[in-house]
RODO-2510 file (C-alpha; in nm, 4 decimals, decimal comma):
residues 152
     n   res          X          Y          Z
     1     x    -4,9107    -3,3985   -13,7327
     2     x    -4,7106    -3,7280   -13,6911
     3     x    -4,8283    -4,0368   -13,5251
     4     x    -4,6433    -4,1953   -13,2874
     5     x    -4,6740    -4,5598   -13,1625
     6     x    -4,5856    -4,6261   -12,8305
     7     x    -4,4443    -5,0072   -12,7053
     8     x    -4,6518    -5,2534   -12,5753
     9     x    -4,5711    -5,2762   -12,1851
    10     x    -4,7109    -5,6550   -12,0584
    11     x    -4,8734    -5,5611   -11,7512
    12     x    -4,7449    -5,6620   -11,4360
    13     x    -4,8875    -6,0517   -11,3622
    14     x    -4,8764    -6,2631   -11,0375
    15     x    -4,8507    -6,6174   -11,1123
    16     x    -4,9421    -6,8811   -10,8210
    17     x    -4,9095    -7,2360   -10,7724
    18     x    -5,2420    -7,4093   -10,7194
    19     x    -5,3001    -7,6532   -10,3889
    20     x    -5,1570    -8,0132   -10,5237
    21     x    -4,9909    -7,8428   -10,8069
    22     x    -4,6483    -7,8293   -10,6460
    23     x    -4,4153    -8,0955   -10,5283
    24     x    -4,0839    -8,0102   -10,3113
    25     x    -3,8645    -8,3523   -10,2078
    26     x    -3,5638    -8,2856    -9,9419
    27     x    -3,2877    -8,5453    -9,9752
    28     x    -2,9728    -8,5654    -9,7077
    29     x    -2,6871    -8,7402    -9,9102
    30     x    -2,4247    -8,9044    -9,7057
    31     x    -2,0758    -8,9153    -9,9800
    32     x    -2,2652    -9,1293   -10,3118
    33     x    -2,5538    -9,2488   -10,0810
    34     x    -2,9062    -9,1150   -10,0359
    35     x    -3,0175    -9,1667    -9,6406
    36     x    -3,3000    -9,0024    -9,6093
    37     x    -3,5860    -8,8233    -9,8733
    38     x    -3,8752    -8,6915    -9,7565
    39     x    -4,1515    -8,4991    -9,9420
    40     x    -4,1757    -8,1106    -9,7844
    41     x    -4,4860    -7,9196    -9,8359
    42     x    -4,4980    -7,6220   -10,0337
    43     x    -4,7486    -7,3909    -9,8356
    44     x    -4,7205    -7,1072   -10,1584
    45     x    -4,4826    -7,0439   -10,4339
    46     x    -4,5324    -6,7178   -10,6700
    47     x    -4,3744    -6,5752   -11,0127
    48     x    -4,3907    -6,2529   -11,0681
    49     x    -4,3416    -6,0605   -11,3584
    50     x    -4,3228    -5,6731   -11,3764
    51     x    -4,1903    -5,4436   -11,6688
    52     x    -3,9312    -5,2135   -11,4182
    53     x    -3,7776    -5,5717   -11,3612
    54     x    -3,5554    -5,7369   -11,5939
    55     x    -3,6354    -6,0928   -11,4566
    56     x    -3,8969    -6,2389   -11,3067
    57     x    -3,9374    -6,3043   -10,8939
    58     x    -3,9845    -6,6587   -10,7536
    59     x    -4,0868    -6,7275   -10,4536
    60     x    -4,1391    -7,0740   -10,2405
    61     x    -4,2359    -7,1104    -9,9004
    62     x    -4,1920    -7,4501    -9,7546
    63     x    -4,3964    -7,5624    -9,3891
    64     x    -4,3088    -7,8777    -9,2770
    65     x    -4,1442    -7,9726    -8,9128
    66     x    -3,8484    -8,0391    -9,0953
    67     x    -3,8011    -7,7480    -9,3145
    68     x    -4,0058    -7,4020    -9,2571
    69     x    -3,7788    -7,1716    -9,5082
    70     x    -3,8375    -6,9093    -9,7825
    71     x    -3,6878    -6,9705   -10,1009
    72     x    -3,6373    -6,5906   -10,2768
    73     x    -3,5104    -6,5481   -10,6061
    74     x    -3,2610    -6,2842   -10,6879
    75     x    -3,1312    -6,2942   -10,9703
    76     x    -3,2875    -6,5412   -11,2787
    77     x    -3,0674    -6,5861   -11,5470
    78     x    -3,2069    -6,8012   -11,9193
    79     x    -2,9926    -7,0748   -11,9929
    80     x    -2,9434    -7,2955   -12,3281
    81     x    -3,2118    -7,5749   -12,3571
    82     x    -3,5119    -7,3913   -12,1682
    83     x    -3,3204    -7,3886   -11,8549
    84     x    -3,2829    -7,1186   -11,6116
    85     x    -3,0550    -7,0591   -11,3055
    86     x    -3,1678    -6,8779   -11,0046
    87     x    -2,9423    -6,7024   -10,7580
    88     x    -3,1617    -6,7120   -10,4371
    89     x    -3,1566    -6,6762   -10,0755
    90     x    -3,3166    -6,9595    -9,8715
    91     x    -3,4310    -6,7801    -9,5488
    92     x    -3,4397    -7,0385    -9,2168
    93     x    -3,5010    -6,8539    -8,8607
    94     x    -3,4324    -6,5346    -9,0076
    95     x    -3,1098    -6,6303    -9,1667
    96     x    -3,0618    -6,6217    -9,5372
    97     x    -2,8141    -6,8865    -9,6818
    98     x    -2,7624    -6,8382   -10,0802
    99     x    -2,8825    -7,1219   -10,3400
   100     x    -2,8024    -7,1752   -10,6363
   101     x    -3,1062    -7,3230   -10,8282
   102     x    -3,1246    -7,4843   -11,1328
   103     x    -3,4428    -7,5363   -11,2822
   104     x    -3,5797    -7,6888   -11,6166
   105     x    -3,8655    -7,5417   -11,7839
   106     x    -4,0883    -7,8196   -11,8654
   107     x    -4,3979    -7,6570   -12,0436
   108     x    -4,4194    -7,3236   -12,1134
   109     x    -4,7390    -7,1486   -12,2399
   110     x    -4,9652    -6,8238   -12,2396
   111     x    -5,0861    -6,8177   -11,8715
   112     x    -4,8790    -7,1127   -11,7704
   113     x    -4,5165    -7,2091   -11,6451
   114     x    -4,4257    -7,5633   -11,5489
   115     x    -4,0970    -7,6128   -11,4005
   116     x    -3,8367    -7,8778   -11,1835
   117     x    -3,5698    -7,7465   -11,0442
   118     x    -3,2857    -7,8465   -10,7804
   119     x    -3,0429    -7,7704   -10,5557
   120     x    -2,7431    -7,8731   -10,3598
   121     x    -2,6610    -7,7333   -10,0285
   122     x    -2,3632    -7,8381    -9,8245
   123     x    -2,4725    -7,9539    -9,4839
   124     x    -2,2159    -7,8515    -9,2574
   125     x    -2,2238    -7,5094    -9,4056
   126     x    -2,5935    -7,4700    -9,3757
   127     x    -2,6426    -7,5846    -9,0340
   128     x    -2,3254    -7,3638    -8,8611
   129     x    -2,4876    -7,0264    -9,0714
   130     x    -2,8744    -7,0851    -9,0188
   131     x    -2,8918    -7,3670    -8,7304
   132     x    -3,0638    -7,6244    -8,9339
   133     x    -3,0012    -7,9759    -8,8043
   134     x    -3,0846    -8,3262    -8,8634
   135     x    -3,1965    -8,6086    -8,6485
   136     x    -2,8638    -8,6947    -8,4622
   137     x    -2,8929    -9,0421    -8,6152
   138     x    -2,8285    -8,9783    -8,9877
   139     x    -2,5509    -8,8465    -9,1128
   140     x    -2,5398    -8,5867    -9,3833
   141     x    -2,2844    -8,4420    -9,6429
   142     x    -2,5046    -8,2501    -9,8721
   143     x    -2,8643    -8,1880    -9,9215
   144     x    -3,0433    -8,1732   -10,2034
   145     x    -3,3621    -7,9790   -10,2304
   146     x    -3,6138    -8,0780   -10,5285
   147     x    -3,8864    -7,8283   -10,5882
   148     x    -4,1466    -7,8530   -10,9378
   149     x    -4,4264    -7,6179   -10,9685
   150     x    -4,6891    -7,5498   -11,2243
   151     x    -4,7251    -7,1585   -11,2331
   152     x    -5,0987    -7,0875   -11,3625
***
């Protein structure tokens, strides 16, 4: 009779951001100049980790009158320097616009994650495909959307 020692599997974990644990920051840039940052709230963000998945799933939801979107990862890929890049959609009124999200891993630990991450999206491009506008009064090249999140 031979023995036979099967792999560990890690079991599938859910990983949430705790209430005051998050910060997401929403900058329009007009050319080199910043005209207006304000701080959105993050009403949930989520990793997820599952063996049948090669990478793990993030998830942020933002509520704010400015900005009610879902940020969904699709693809997560490990960069040099404990850095990762996420493909994602960014869903606003039912529209997805893809984001490319680069995000540093600050602290990383047993039952924690602790990560900044940012992204640019063109304005002009985001509000003809998902509607997403401004106040009339500021003009905007480029946004850039700040999210950090400690993942307990």
């Amino acid at each position: 009779m031979t023995t036979v020692t099967l792999p560990t599997v890690p079991p599938p974990r859910r990983l949430t951001v705790a209430p005051g644990r998050s910060l997401a920051e929403l900058t329009a840039w007009y050319g080199p100049l910043p005209v207006r940052r304000r701080r959105v709230p993050l009403a949930t963000a989520s990793l997820e980790t599952s063996p049948e998945a090669g990478h793990p799933a993030f998830r942020f939801e933002f509520d704010h009158s400015e900005l009610r979107a879902v940020l969904t990862s699709e693809r997560v890929e490990d960069l040099p320097g404990d850095r990762l890049q996420l493909t994602a959609d960014l869903v606003l009124d039912d529209t997805a616009f893809p984001v490319l999200l680069r995000m540093r891993v600050v602290e990383r630990a047993e039952g924690r994650l602790l990560v900044v991450g940012t992204a640019r999206l063109p304005y002009r491009l985001l509000r003809r495909a998902t509607g997403f506008r401004l106040p009339w009064r500021l003009p905007a090249t480029r946004l850039r959307l700040l999210v950090a999140a400690d993942f307990a």
